[in-house]
N, C-alpha and C positions, 0 to 999 in steps of 0.2 A: 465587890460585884462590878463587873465590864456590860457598861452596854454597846452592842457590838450592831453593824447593818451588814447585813447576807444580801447581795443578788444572786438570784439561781435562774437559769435559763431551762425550764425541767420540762427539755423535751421527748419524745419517742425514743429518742436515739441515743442522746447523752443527754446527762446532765453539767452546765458549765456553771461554774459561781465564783463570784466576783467577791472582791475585798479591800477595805483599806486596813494596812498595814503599815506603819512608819511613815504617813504619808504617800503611800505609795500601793498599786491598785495590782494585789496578787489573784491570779487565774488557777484554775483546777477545771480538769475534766475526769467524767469516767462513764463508761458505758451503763446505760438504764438496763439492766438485765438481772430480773427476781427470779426468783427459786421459795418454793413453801421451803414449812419446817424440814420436812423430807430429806432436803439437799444440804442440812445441815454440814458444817464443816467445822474441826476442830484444831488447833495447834497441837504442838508438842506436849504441852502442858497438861491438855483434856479442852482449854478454853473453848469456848464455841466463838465463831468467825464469820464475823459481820453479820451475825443475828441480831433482828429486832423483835419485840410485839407492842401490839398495836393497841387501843382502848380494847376492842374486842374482842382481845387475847389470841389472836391469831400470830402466828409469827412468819416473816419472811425472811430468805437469804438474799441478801447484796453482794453477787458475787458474777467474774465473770464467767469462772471455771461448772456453774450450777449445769447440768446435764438435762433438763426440762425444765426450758426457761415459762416464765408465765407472760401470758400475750398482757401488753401493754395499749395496744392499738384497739379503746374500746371507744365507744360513744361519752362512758360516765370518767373518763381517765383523770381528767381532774380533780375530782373529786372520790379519788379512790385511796383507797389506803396504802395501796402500792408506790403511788404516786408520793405521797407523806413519808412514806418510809425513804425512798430515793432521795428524798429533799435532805431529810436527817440523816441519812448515810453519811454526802456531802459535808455536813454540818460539823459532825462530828469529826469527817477527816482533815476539816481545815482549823479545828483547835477550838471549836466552839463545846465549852463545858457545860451542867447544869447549874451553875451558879451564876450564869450569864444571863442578860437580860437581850433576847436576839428581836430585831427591828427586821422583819424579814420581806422582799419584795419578789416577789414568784412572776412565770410568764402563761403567757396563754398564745397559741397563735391567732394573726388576723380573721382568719376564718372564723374561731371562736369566741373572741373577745368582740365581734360586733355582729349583728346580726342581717338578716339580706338588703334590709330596709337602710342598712347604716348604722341603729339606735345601736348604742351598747347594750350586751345581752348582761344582764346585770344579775339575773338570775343565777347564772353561772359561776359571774366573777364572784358573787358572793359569795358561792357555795366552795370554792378554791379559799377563797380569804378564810374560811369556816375550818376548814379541812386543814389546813396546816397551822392553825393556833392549837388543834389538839394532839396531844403529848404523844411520842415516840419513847419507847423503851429499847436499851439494849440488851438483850443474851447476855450475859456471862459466863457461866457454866450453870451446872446443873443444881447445886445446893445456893445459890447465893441468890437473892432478888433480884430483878431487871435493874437497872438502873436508867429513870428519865434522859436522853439525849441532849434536850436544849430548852430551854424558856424562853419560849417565843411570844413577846408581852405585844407585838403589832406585825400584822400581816396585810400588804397590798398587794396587790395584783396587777400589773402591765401590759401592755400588746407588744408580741413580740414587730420586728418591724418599726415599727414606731421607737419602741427602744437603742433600735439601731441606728437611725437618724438623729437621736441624742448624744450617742458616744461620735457623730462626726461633727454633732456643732457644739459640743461642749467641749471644751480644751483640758479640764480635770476636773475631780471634783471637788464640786465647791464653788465653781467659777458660773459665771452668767452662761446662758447660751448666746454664740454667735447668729446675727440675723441673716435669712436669706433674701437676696433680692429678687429672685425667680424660686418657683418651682422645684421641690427634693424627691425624688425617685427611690424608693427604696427597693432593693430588689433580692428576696430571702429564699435564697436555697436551701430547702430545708430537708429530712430525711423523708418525709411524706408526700409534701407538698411544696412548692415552689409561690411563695405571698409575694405581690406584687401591691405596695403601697407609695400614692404619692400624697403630698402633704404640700399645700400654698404656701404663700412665704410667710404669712400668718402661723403656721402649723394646724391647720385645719386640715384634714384627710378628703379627698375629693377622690369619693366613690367610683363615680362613673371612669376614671380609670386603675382602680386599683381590682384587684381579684386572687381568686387562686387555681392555682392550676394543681391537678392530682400529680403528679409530676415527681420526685427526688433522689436523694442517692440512693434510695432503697432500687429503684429501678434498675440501678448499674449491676445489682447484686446476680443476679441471675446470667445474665450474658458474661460478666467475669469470670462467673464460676466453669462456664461452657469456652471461653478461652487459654483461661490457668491450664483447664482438664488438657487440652487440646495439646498445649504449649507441651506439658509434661510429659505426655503419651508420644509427646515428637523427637522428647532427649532419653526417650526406654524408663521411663515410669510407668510400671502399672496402677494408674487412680483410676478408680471409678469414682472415686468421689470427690469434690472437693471441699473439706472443711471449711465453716465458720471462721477459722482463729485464721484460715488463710487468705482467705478475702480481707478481714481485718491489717492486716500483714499489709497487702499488696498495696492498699488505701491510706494507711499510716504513711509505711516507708516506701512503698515505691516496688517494693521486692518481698519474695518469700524464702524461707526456709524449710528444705524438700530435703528427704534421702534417697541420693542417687546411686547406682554403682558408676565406680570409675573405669578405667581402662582393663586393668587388673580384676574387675570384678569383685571389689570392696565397695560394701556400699558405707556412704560419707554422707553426714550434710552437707549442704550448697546453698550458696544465695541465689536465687534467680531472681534478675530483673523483670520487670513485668510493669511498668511505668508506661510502658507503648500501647499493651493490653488493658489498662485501667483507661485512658482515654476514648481505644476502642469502642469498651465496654457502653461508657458514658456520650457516646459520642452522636446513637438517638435522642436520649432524653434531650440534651442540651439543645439540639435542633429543635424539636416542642417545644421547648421554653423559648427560645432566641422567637420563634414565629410569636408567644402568645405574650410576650413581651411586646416585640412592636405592635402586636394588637390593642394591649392596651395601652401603651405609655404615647403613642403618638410619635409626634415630631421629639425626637429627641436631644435636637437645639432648644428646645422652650424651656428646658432644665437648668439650674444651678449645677445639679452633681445628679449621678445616677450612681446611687451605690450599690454593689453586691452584695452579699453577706451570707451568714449561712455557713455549716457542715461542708456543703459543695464547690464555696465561691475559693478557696484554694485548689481542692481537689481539680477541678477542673477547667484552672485559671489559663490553661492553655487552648481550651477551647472556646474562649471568649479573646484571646489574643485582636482577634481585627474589631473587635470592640475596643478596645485598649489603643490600639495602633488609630482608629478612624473617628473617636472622641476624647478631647484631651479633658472633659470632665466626668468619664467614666473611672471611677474608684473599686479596685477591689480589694475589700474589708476581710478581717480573720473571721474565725467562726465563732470566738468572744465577744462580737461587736454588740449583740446584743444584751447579755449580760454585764458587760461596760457601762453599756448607756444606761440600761437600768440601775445601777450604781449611784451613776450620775443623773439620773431623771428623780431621785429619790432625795437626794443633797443639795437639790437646789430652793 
């Protein structure tokens, strides 16, 4: 028996989870997208594919191909069994067995992990720390029992943000954290909301300029989609639609894959670049943000570091360029940073 520590970043959008491995801190993503039993999917074999159930025998699909996804964007997300199942999806894909004993730390965002006054909403976090000590089953097929996911003998809970200012002052894990002499900015792009958290050189959280703004990549989604359409219909595509998996596409890599007719009138797949159209796309939001940013953050000389972070802070590391170019302590961070630092806020 391994006892093993999971960080999972288990947000809307993706789930990321952190690991030590060999001494060394391996990453995983995958999109949070459920499907009920309904959407069940099977191998070659008959097996059933990335099914689980849950204590209340209810079962979901973990999948990205499911066809009616189930809304994740609720008030109780946390503490939802959808949410449980997402975590143990992860779990299971990064090698975690049932004979493992899993130390597991989960996140919350700023907005949720405290409450308007500041207090920790503790009510919450409890009910997240509650929710994922209870057991995950997987599908199998159809004649064989579920089998438990993980053994999860301790569960905490995080703010995301705050986690992330750990993965910049903690150099590995294991290790002290690095002191600040001023002021840490943290700045989380996130798929819903955009968290803006600063912390003293204490690491105390100082409210009065931290916030959140409605704001994230889910915003770019709809203007992309009205761009891509546009872009395609100007090389003789007929779309009336633009798919899901091609937005995913243009935001990944940069580019999608369309079938086009050629010259000859063979129609071929094609890469289309669309790297110019994604910043487009993103190129309100980021304006909001950039304005409710210096609203809250101030003078942003009084800062140690102002980090970025977040699903976004690559995505749209180009429109933050004359941040980059006009503070040489503006950092932009991957979109692990905060399941890093959780890792490492856990091990110390």
């Amino acid at each position: 028996m391994k006892t093993l520590r999971r960080a999972v970043d288990n947000g809307y959008n993706h789930h990321k989870h952190a690991w030590l491995e060999n001494g060394e801190i391996k990453l995983m993503k995958y999109p949070a997208i459920l499907g009920s039993s309904s959407e069940a999917m099977t191998d070659m074999s008959g097996g059933y594919s990335n099914m689980y159930e849950t204590t209340s025998g209810e079962r979901f699909v973990v999948d990205a191909d499911v066809s009616k996804r189930i809304s994740l964007r609720t008030d109780d997300y946390a503490t939802t069994e959808g949410n449980r199942v997402l975590v143990n999806h992860g779990l299971k894909a990064t090698g975690v067995t049932p004979e493992d004993e899993v130390m597991l730390v989960t996140s919350l965002p700023v907005r949720d992990f405290f409450n308007s006054d500041g207090s920790r909403n503790d009510e919450l976090i409890a009910g997240q720390k509650q929710s994922m000590l209870q057991p995950v089953r997987a599908v199998i097929n159809k004649t064989e029992d579920p089998k438990q996911v993980a053994n999860i003998v301790r569960s905490d809970v995080v703010s995301e943000a705050v986690a992330a200012a750990f993965d910049y002052l903690v150099p590995s894990v294991g290790k002290p954290a690095n002191t600040l002499e001023a002021p840490l900015a943290v700045l989380d792009f996130g798929g819903s909301t955009f968290d803006v958290v600063t912390l003293t050189k204490d690491l105390r959280i100082r409210h009065s300029s931290s916030g959140t703004l409605a704001r994230g990549t889910m915003d770019i989604v709809d203007p992309l989609k009205s761009l891509i359409k546009e872009r395609l219909n100007e090389m003789g595509a007929n779309i009336k639609k633009v798919p899901n998996h091609m937005v995913t596409q243009a935001m990944e890599k940069g580019e999608i894959r369309v079938t086009l007719d050629d010259n000859n009138g063979k129609r071929e797949p094609r890469s289309v670049p669309v790297q110019k159209l994604v910043l487009q796309a993103a190129a309100e939001t980021v304006s909001e943000i950039k304005a409710f940013v210096k609203q809250k953050v101030g003078d942003f000389h009084e800062y140690e570091a102002i980090l970025l972070v977040g699903g976004g802070s690559l995505l749209c590391k180009e429109l933050f360029q004359d941040w980059l170019d006009d503070m040489g302590h503006f950092v932009i961070m991957d979109e692990y940073a905060n399941a890093r630092g959780m890792l490492k806020m856990v091990s110390i």
